[in-house]
N, C-alpha and C positions, 0 to 999 in steps of 0.2 A: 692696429694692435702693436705693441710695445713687443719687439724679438727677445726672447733667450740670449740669444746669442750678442746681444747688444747691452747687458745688463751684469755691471759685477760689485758681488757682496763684498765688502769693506770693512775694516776698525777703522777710525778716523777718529782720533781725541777719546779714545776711550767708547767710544759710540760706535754701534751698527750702519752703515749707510747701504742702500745701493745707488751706485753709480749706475747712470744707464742714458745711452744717445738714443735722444729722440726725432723723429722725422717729422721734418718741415711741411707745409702745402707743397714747396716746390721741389721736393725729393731731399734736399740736405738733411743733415743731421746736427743736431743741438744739447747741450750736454747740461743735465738734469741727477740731482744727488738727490734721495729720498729717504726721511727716516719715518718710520711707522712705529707707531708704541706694542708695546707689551699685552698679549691677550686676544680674543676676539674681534674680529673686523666683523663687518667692514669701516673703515674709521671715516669723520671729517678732515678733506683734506685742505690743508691752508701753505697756496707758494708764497715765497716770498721773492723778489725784485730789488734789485740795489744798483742807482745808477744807469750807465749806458750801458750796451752791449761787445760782446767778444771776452776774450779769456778760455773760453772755451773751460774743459775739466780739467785744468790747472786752475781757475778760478772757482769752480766748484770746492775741489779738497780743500783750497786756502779759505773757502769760508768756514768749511765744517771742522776747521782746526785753528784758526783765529777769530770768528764771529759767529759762533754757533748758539752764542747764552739764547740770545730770545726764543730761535729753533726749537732749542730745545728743553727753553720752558711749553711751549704750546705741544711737543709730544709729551710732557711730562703730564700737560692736563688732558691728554686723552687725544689728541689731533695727529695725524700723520702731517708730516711737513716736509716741502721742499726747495731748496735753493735752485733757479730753474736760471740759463742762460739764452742768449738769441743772440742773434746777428747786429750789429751795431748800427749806432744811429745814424739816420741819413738825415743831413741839415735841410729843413722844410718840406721833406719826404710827406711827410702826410700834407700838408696844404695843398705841396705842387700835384703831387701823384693821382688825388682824386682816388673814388673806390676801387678796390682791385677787380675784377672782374675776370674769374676765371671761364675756360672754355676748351674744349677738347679740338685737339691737329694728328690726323693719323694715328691715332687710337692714344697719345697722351696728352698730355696737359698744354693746354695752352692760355697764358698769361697777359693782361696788356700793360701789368709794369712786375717786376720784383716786386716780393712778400717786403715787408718792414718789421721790425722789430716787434712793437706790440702784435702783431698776427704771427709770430712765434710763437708768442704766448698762448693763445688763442689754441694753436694746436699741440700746445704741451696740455692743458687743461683737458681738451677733449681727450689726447690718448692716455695720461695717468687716471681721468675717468672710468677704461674701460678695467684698472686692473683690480681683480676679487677683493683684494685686500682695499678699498677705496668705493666709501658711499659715492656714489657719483651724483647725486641731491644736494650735498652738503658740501660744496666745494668755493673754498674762499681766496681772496689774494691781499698781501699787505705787498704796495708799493713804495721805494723809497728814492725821492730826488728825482731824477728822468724817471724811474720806478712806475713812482706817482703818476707822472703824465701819462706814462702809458697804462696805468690801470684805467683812468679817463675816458682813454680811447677807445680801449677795451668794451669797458660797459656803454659805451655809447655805440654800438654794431651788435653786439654779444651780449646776450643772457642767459648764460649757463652757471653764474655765477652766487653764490647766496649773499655774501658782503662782501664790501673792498675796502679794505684802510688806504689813502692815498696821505703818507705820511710829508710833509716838505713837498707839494707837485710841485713841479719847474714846468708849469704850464703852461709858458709862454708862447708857446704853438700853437696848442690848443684852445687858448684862446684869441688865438690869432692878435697877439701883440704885436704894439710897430715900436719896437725899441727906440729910445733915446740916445742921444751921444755919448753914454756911458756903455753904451753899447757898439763894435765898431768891425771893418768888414777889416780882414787878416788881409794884406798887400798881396804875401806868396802865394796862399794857396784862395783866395778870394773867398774865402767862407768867413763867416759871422764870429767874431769873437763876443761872449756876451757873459766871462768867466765871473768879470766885476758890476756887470748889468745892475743899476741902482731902481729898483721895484718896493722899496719901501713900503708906501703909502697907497690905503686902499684905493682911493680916491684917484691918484695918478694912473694907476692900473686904468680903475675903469674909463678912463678919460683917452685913453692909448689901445684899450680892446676893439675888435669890428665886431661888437655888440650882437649884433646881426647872425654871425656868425657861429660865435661860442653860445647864444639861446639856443638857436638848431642844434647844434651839439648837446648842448643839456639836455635838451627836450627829451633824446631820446632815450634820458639814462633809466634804466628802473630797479638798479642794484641799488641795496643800502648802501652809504657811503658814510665814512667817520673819514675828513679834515683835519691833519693833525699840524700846527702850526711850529713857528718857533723864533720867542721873543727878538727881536732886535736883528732879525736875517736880513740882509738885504732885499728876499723875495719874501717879506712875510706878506707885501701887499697882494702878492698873486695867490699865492695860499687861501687868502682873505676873499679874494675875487671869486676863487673855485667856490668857497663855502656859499657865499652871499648868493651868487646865482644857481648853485643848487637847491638853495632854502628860497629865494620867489619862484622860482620855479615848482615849487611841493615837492620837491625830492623830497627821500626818506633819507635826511642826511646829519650827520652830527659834528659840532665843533671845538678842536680844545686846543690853546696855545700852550709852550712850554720856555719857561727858562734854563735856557744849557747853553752851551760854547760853541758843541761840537756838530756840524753838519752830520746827519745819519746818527743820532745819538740813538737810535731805537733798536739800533743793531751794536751794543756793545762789542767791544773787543779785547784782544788779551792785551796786557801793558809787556816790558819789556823783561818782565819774569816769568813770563807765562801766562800767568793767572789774568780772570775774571774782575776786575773791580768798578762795579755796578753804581753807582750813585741813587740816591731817593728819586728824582726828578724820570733816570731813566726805568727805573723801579716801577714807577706809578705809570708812567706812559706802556711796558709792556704790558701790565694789568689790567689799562684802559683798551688796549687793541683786544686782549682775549676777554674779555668783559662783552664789547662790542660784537664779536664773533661769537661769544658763548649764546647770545640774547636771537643773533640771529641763526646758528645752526645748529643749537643744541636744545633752546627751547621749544 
């Protein structure tokens, strides 16, 4: 259960939030901004995800005050939503790490590696589940960029979920990709740079995936899933890869690419006056995400 005492009511851009840290598998705490609509609950809940992790609730407020628009179009159509944070990403953490496998030493916890990022997730989902105000039936997650990948992961372990937008996955992980020389390991600190990683081309993708591998993975996804693309990205091939092998597979999955500029356009931001200025393209893709949710948690 989610403490009182861990949970505070907010204005943030003219909006209600509550801010409130939520507790991890492994006892930490994780910082979760919530806004609920207007009227009778219990509502459908939809997080959202953007990128890697850490920021903690200085990341939160600066979303709920500079990229709040899509938020909080989906509370305006009747959805509670939350901007949710986790512990940052560990480079090939889910490959190397293998299942977690938790277990009890002297009456607490006992772990054989560290939680990871997406299993933050995981127990944010379940404890915004338990609160009154939240269908705990109708709970959905739009992922964005690493987002994505870790929605992935998610519904491939976890089905607590009703749908998942995986907007831009950077799912090179999870599909256990063996990057090319556009990809390259950092000298100092020996981890993978792969900021410029050229993944184009569907075709190249699946020719670099351990096939083997990301099938098991799909296999066991059973959440709906909408792929959201974008024209001309460097990673539109991997994007391309998630959908294709979710559709042989029989997923219940849907596809649509977009022309924009901007990486994370689905999460509009304020320009340098303040203000909201929304484009058609990003217009139509927030409509297609709650379209997509409407169909699976409202019908």
């Amino acid at each position: 259960m989610i403490e009182e005492n861990f949970t505070i009511d907010k204005e943030i851009d003219g909006k209600p939030v509550k801010l409130m840290y939520v507790e991890t598998w492994d006892g930490l705490y994780t910082a979760v901004g919530l806004r609920i609509p207007q009227g009778k609950g219990p509502f459908p809940l939809v997080l959202f995800a953007y990128g890697n992790g850490g920021g903690g609730m200085t990341w939160i407020e600066d979303a709920y005050e500079n990229k709040a628009y899509t938020i909080n179009e989906y509370v305006e159509a009747g959805y509670a939503g939350a901007w949710i944070r986790y512990r940052s990403e560990v480079e090939l953490g889910y490959n190397n790490g293998g299942p977690l496998v938790r277990d009890k030493r002297q009456g607490g916890d006992l772990f054989n590696r560290s939680p990871l990022e997406y299993e933050d997730e995981i127990s944010v989902v379940e404890q915004l589940k338990s609160l009154a105000a939240i269908d705990s039936d109708r709970v959905g997650l739009v992922g964005m960029s690493h987002g994505g990948e870790m929605a992935l992961k998610i519904i491939s372990e976890y089905h607590g979920l009703k749908a998942v937008v995986a907007s831009e996955p950077a799912a090179h992980e999870y599909l256990s990709l063996n990057p090319d020389k556009t990809a390259f390991v950092n000298e100092e600190t020996k981890l993978r740079n792969i900021e410029e990683m050229e993944m184009f081309e569907l075709e190249k993708v699946m020719k670099r995936i351990d096939l083997r591998i990301a099938k098991k993975r799909i296999s066991e996804i059973s959440t709906p899933t909408f792929v959201m693309g974008r024209n001309f990205d460097h990673l539109q091939g991997i994007f391309m890869a998630v959908f294709e092998l979710l559709k042989k597979a029989g997923k219940d999955t849907e596809w649509k690419t977009y022309n924009h500029d901007l990486h994370g356009f689905l999460f509009p931001e304020k320009n340098s006056k303040g203000s909201y200025q929304v484009d058609a393209v990003q217009d139509e893709a927030i409509k297609d995400t709650l379209n997509f949710m409407d169909k699976h948690m409202k019908n």
